[in-house]
C-alpha positions as a printed Julia matrix, in Angstrom:
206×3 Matrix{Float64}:
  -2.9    -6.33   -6.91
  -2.07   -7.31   -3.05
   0.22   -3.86   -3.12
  -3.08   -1.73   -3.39
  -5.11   -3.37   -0.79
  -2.17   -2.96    1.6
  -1.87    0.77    0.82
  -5.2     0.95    1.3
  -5.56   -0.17    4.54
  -2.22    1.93    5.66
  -4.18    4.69    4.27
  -6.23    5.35    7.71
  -5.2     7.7    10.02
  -2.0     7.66   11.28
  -1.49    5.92   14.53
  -1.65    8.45   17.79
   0.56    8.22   20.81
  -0.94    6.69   24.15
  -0.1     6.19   27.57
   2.87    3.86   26.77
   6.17    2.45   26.93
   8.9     5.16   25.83
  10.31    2.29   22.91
   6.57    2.59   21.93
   5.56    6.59   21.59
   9.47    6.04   19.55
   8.06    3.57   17.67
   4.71    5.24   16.9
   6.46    8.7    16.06
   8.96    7.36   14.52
   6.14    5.24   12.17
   4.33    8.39   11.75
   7.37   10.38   10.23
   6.97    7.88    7.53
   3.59    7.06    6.75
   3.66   11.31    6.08
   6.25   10.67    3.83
   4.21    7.99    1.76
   0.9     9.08    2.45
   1.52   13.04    2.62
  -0.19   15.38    0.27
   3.43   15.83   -1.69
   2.78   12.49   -2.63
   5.08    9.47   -3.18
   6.02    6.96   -5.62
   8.05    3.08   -4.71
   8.98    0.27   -6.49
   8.28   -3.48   -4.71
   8.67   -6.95   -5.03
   6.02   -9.23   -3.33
   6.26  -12.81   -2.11
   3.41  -14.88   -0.47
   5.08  -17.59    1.35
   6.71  -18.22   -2.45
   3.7   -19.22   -4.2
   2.79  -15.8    -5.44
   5.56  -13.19   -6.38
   4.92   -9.85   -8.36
   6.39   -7.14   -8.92
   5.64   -3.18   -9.82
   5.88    0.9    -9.08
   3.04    2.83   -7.97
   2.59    6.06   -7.49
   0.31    7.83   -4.85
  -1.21   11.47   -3.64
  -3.9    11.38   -0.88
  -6.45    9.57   -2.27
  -5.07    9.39   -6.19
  -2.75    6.4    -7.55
  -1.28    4.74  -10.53
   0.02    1.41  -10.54
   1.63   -0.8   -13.31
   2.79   -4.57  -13.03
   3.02   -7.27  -14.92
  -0.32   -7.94  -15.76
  -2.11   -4.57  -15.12
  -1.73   -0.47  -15.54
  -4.32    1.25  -13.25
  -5.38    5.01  -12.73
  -7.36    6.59   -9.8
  -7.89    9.83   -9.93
  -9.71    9.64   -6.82
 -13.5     9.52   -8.21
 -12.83    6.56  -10.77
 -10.29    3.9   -11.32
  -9.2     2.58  -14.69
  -7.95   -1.16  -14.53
  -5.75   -1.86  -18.0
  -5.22   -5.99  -18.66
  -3.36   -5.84  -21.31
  -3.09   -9.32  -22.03
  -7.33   -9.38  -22.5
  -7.03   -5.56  -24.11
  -9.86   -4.78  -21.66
 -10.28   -2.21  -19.4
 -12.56   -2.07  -15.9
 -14.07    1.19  -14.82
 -14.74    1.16  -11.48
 -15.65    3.65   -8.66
 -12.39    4.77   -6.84
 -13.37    2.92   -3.24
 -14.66   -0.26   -4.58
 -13.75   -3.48   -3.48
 -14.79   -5.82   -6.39
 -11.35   -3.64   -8.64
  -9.19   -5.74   -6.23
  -9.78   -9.71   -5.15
  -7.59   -9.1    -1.98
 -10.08   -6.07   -1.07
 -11.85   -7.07    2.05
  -9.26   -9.96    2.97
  -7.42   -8.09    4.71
  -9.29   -5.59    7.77
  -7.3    -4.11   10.5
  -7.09   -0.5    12.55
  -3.66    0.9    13.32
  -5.04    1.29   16.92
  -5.21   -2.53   17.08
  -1.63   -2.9    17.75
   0.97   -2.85   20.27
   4.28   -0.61   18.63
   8.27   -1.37   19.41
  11.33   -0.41   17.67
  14.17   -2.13   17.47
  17.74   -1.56   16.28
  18.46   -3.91   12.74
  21.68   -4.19   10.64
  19.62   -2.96    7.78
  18.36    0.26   10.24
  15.63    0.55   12.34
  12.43   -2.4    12.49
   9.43   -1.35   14.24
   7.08   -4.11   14.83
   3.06   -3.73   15.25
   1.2    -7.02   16.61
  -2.1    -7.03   17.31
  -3.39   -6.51   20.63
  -5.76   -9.53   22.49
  -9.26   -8.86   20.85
  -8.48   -7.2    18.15
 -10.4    -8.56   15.33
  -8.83   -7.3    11.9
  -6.96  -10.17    9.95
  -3.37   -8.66    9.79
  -1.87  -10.35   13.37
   1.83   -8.77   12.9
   4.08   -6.3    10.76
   7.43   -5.86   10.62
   8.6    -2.51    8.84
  12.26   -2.08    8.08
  12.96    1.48    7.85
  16.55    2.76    6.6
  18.23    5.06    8.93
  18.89    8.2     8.83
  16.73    8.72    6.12
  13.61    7.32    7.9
  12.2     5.63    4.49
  10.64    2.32    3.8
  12.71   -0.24    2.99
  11.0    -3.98    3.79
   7.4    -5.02    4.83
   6.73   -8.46    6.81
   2.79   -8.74    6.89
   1.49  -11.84    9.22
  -1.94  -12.77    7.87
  -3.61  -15.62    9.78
  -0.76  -18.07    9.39
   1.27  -17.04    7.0
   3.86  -14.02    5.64
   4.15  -12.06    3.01
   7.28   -9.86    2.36
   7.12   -6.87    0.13
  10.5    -5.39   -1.06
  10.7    -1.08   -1.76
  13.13   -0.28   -4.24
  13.14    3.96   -5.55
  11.64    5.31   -3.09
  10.63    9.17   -3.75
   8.74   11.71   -1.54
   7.47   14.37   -3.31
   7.22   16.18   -6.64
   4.15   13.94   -7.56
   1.62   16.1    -9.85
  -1.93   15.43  -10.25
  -1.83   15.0   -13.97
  -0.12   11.45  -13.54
  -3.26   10.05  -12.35
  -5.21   11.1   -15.4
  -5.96    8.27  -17.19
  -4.67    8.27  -21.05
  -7.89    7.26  -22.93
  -6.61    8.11  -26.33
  -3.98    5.34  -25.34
  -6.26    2.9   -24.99
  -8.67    2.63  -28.17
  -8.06    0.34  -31.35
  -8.53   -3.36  -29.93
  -9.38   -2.43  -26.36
 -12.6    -3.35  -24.85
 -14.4    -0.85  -22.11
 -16.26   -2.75  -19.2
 -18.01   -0.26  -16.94
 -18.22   -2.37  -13.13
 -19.93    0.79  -11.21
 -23.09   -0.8   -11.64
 -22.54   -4.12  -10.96
């Protein structure tokens, strides 16, 4: 579930050009080509591979539109459809119900608290393409300190994360990266696929 609270928080506005360094408006506008790309209203869909300083590795593909996802990993399917989210264990046959925005449908939710404004922006030439790197600026207070985006050149599309929290790193691999052709019925979630054996837990009043 660490995937979701990251696009989350990289779902604010995208970062605007200031009175800066030429290397960073590049590396701002070049970030902002994209985040439009993942985060545009065409929608996108990756898959990734995290690792949390090797204690905690997952993998999965999620799809996204504006506010709308769908997610599947090991453990978990999930549908948001924007209003409500749908969170499928199917080890425990249960599923959550929660409201779209809440916290409490992800344990990382809340861990992690940063502004895109917080940081200072460079880009950098990398075997692999181009690395743009955002650390945080002195009094910034959100948790993230540093990321390091890999982005494949010329097609300008994700490739690698880095994310500094506190201490420690976590990498997240994309794999299949797509921009586009995402329709709003993928985020419907499939009731009649979920009925004989599975248990319903409604969290929106909790």
């Amino acid at each position: 579930m660490f995937l979701l609270t990251i696009i989350a928080l990289l779902q604010c506005a995208a970062a605007q050009a200031q009175d800066e360094t030429p290397n960073a408006r590049q590396a701002r506008r070049i970030f902002n080509q994209v985040y439009d790309k993942v985060f545009g209203q065409q929608g996108s869909t990756l898959t990734y591979d995290v690792n949390i300083i090797g204690i905690y590795k997952t993998h999965g593909t999620i799809w996204m539109k504006g506010k709308k996802q769908k997610f599947v990993d090991e453990k978990v399917n999930t549908w948001n459809d924007g209003t409500t989210a749908y969170m499928c264990y199917r080890k425990r046959k249960t599923v959550e119900i929660h409201h779209a925005n809440s916290d409490k449908k992800d344990k990382y939710s809340g861990r992690f608290k940063f502004s895109l404004d917080d940081f200072n922006y460079s880009i950098a030439k990398d075997p692999e393409g181009l690395l743009i790197t955002l650390k945080q600026k002195k009094k910034a207070k959100g948790t993230i300190k540093e990321v390091r985006a890999l982005i494949s050149e010329p097609e300008l599309e994700p490739v690698r994360l880095r994310i500094k929290v506190a201490f420690f790193w976590t990498t997240v691999k994309i794999s299949n990266f797509k921009s586009g052709g995402i329709t709003d019925d993928l985020f419907v979630f499939p009731r009649k696929n979920y009925q004989e054996g599975w248990k319903f837990v409604d969290k929106r009043k909790d």
